[in-house]
C-alpha positions in Angstrom: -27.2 40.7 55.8 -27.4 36.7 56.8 -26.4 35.7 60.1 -23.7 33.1 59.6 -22.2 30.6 61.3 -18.6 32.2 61.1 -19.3 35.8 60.6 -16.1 37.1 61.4 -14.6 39.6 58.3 -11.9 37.1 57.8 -13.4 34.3 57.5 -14.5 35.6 54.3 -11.3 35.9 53.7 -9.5 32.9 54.2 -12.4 31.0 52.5 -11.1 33.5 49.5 -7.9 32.5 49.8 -8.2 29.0 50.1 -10.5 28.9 46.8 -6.9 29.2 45.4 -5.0 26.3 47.0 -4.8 24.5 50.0 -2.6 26.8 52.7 -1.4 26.9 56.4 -2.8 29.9 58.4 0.0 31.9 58.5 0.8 31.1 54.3 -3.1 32.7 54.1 -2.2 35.9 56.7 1.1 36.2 54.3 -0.8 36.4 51.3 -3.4 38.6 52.7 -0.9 41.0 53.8 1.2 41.0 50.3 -1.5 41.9 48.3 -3.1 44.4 50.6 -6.3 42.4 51.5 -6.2 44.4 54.8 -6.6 47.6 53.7 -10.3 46.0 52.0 -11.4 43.9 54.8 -10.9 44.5 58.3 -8.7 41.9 59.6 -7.4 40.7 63.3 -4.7 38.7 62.3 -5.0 37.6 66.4 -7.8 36.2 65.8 -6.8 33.9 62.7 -6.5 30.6 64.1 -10.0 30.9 65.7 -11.6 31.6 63.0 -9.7 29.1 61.0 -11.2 26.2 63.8 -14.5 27.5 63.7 -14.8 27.2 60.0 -13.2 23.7 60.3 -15.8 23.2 63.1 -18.5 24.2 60.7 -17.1 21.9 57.8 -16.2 24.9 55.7 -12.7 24.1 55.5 -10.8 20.6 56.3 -7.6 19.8 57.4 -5.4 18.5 54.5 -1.8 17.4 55.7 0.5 18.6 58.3 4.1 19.8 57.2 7.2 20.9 58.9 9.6 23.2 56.8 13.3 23.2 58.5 13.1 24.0 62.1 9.7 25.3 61.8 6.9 23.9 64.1 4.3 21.9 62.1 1.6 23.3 60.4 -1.9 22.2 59.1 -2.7 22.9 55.4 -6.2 23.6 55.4 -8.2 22.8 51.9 -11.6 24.6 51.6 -14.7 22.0 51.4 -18.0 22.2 48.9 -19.4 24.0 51.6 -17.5 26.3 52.3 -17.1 27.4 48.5 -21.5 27.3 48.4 -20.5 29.8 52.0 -18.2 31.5 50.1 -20.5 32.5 46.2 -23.3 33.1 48.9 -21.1 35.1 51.2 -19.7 37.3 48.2 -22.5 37.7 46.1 -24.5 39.3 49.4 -22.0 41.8 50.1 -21.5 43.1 46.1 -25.2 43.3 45.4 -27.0 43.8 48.9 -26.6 47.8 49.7 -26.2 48.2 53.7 -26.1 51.3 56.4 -23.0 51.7 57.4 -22.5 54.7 60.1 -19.8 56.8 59.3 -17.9 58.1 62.2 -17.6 61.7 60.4 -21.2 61.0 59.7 -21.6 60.8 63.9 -19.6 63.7 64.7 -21.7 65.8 62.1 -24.9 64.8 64.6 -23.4 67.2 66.8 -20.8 69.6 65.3 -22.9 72.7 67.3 -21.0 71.0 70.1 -17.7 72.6 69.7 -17.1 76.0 68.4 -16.8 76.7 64.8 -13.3 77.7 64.8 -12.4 74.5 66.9 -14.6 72.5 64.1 -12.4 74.4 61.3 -9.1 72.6 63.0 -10.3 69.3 63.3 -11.5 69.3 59.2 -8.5 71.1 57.9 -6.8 68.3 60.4 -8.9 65.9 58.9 -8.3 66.7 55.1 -4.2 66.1 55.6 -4.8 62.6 56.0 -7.3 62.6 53.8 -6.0 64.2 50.9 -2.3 62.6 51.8 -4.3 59.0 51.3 -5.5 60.0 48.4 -1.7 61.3 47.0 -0.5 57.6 47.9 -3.2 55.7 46.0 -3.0 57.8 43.3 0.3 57.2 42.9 0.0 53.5 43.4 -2.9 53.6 41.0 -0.1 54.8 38.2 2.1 52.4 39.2 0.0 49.5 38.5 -1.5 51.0 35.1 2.3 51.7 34.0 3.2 47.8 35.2 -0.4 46.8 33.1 -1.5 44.7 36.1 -4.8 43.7 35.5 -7.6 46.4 37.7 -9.5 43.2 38.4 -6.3 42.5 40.8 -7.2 45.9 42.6 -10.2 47.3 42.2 -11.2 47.3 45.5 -8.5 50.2 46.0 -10.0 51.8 43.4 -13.2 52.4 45.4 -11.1 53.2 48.4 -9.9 55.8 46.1 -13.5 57.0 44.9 -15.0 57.2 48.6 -11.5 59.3 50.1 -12.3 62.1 47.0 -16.0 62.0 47.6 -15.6 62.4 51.2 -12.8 65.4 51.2 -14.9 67.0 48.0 -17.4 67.5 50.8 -15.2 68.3 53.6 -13.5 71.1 51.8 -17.1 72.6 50.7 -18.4 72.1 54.5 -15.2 74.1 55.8 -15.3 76.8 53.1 -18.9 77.1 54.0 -18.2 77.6 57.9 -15.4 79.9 57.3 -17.7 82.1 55.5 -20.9 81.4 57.6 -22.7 80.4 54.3 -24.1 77.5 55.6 -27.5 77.9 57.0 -27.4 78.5 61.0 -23.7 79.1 61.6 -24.2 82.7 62.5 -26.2 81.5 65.0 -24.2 78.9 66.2 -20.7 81.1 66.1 -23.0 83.6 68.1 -24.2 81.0 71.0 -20.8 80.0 71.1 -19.0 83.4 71.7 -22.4 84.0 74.4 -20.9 81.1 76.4 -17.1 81.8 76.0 -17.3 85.9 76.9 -20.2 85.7 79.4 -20.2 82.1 80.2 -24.3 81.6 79.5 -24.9 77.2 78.1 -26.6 77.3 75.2 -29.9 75.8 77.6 -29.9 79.7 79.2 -29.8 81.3 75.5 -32.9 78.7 74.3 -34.8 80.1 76.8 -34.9 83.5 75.9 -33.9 83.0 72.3 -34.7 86.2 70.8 -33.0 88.4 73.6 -29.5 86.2 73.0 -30.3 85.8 68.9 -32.8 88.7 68.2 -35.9 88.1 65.6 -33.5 86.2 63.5 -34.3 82.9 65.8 -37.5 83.0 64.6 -36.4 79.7 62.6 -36.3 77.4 65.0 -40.0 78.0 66.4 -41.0 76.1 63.1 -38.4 73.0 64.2 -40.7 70.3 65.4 -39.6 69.6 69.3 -38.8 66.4 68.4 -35.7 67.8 66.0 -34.4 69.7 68.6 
């Protein structure tokens, strides 16, 4: 990905929005909010007018008139500049065709699932999948909404991923549970086992790796072809 000069999230954003018309900040945080922008990009709304002087530092945007409505304080309509619609093309065509790696938090916690016991694991998934499949419900739902009300999927497509990624991800989540449960995935016999060692007699898994096949018998013999490195 480029280093910009305004890398913030929503920047990209508000450049977005004012390729529609020239708005105040809080017009472009309205806007993002109404049509659900936030749930897409990840947005400090805090941190709006920064961002909103930085790209005005950087010429992306310029001030375009100041208006008062009622007993409103004034506010600056900002207009976005040739630049900062070149920023913008640039900005958007690198994040729809440049791939990037993203680390998953559940991605993280899978590094080290051996570090709580299975049964603890099984909670926290099935815990897990509620909100996950309870997302998926709601967007589902919405999904039908806006195909009964014919709005355009161009308008929301980016929920439509959302969508794809939440089934993917509890697809495998209820697969990786099932396959704990039943101890059908490869080394969870041994890892229940090192587990109930250290909860009954109170021996850390370091004490049981150094004498593996009096704690695991001949069936440990898998880990002797691990390179130490993997370990």
């Amino acid at each position: 990905m480029a280093k910009r000069k305004v890398g913030n999230p929503l920047a990209f954003a508000v450049l977005g929005s004012l390729g529609e018309r020239p708005m105040h900040p809080y017009e472009i945080s309205t806007m993002l909010r109404a049509r659900g922008k936030d749930q897409s990009i990840k947005v400090n709304y805090g941190s709006l007018y920064s961002v909103v002087g930085a790209l005005e530092k950087h010429g992306f945007i310029e001030a375009l008139e100041t208006v008062r409505e009622g007993n409103r304080p004034e506010r600056t309509v900002y207009q976005i500049t040739t630049a900062g619609q070149a920023e913008f093309s640039d900005w958007l065509a690198e994040l729809i065709g440049t791939p990037t790696r993203e680390f998953h938090p559940l991605e993280a916690g899978l590094a080290y699932l051996p570090g709580l016991p299975p049964d603890r694991v099984l909670e926290l998934l099935d815990q897990r999948l509620t909100t996950i499949d309870g997302e998926i419900q709601e967007l589902t739902e919405l999904h039908d909404q806006m195909d009964s009300m014919e709005f355009p999927r161009i308008f929301w497509i980016e929920s439509e991923f959302r969508l794809k990624l939440l089934e993917a991800e509890s697809a495998y989540v209820h697969q990786l549970a099932a396959e704990i449960r039943s101890d059908a995935l490869s080394g969870s016999a041994f890892w229940r086992l090192a587990w109930k060692h250290y909860e009954e007699d109170g021996i850390t898994p370091t004490e049981q790796l150094k004498d593996p096949v009096k704690y695991f018998g001949t069936d440990f013999a898998w880990m002797k072809a691990v390179p130490p490195e993997a370990q």
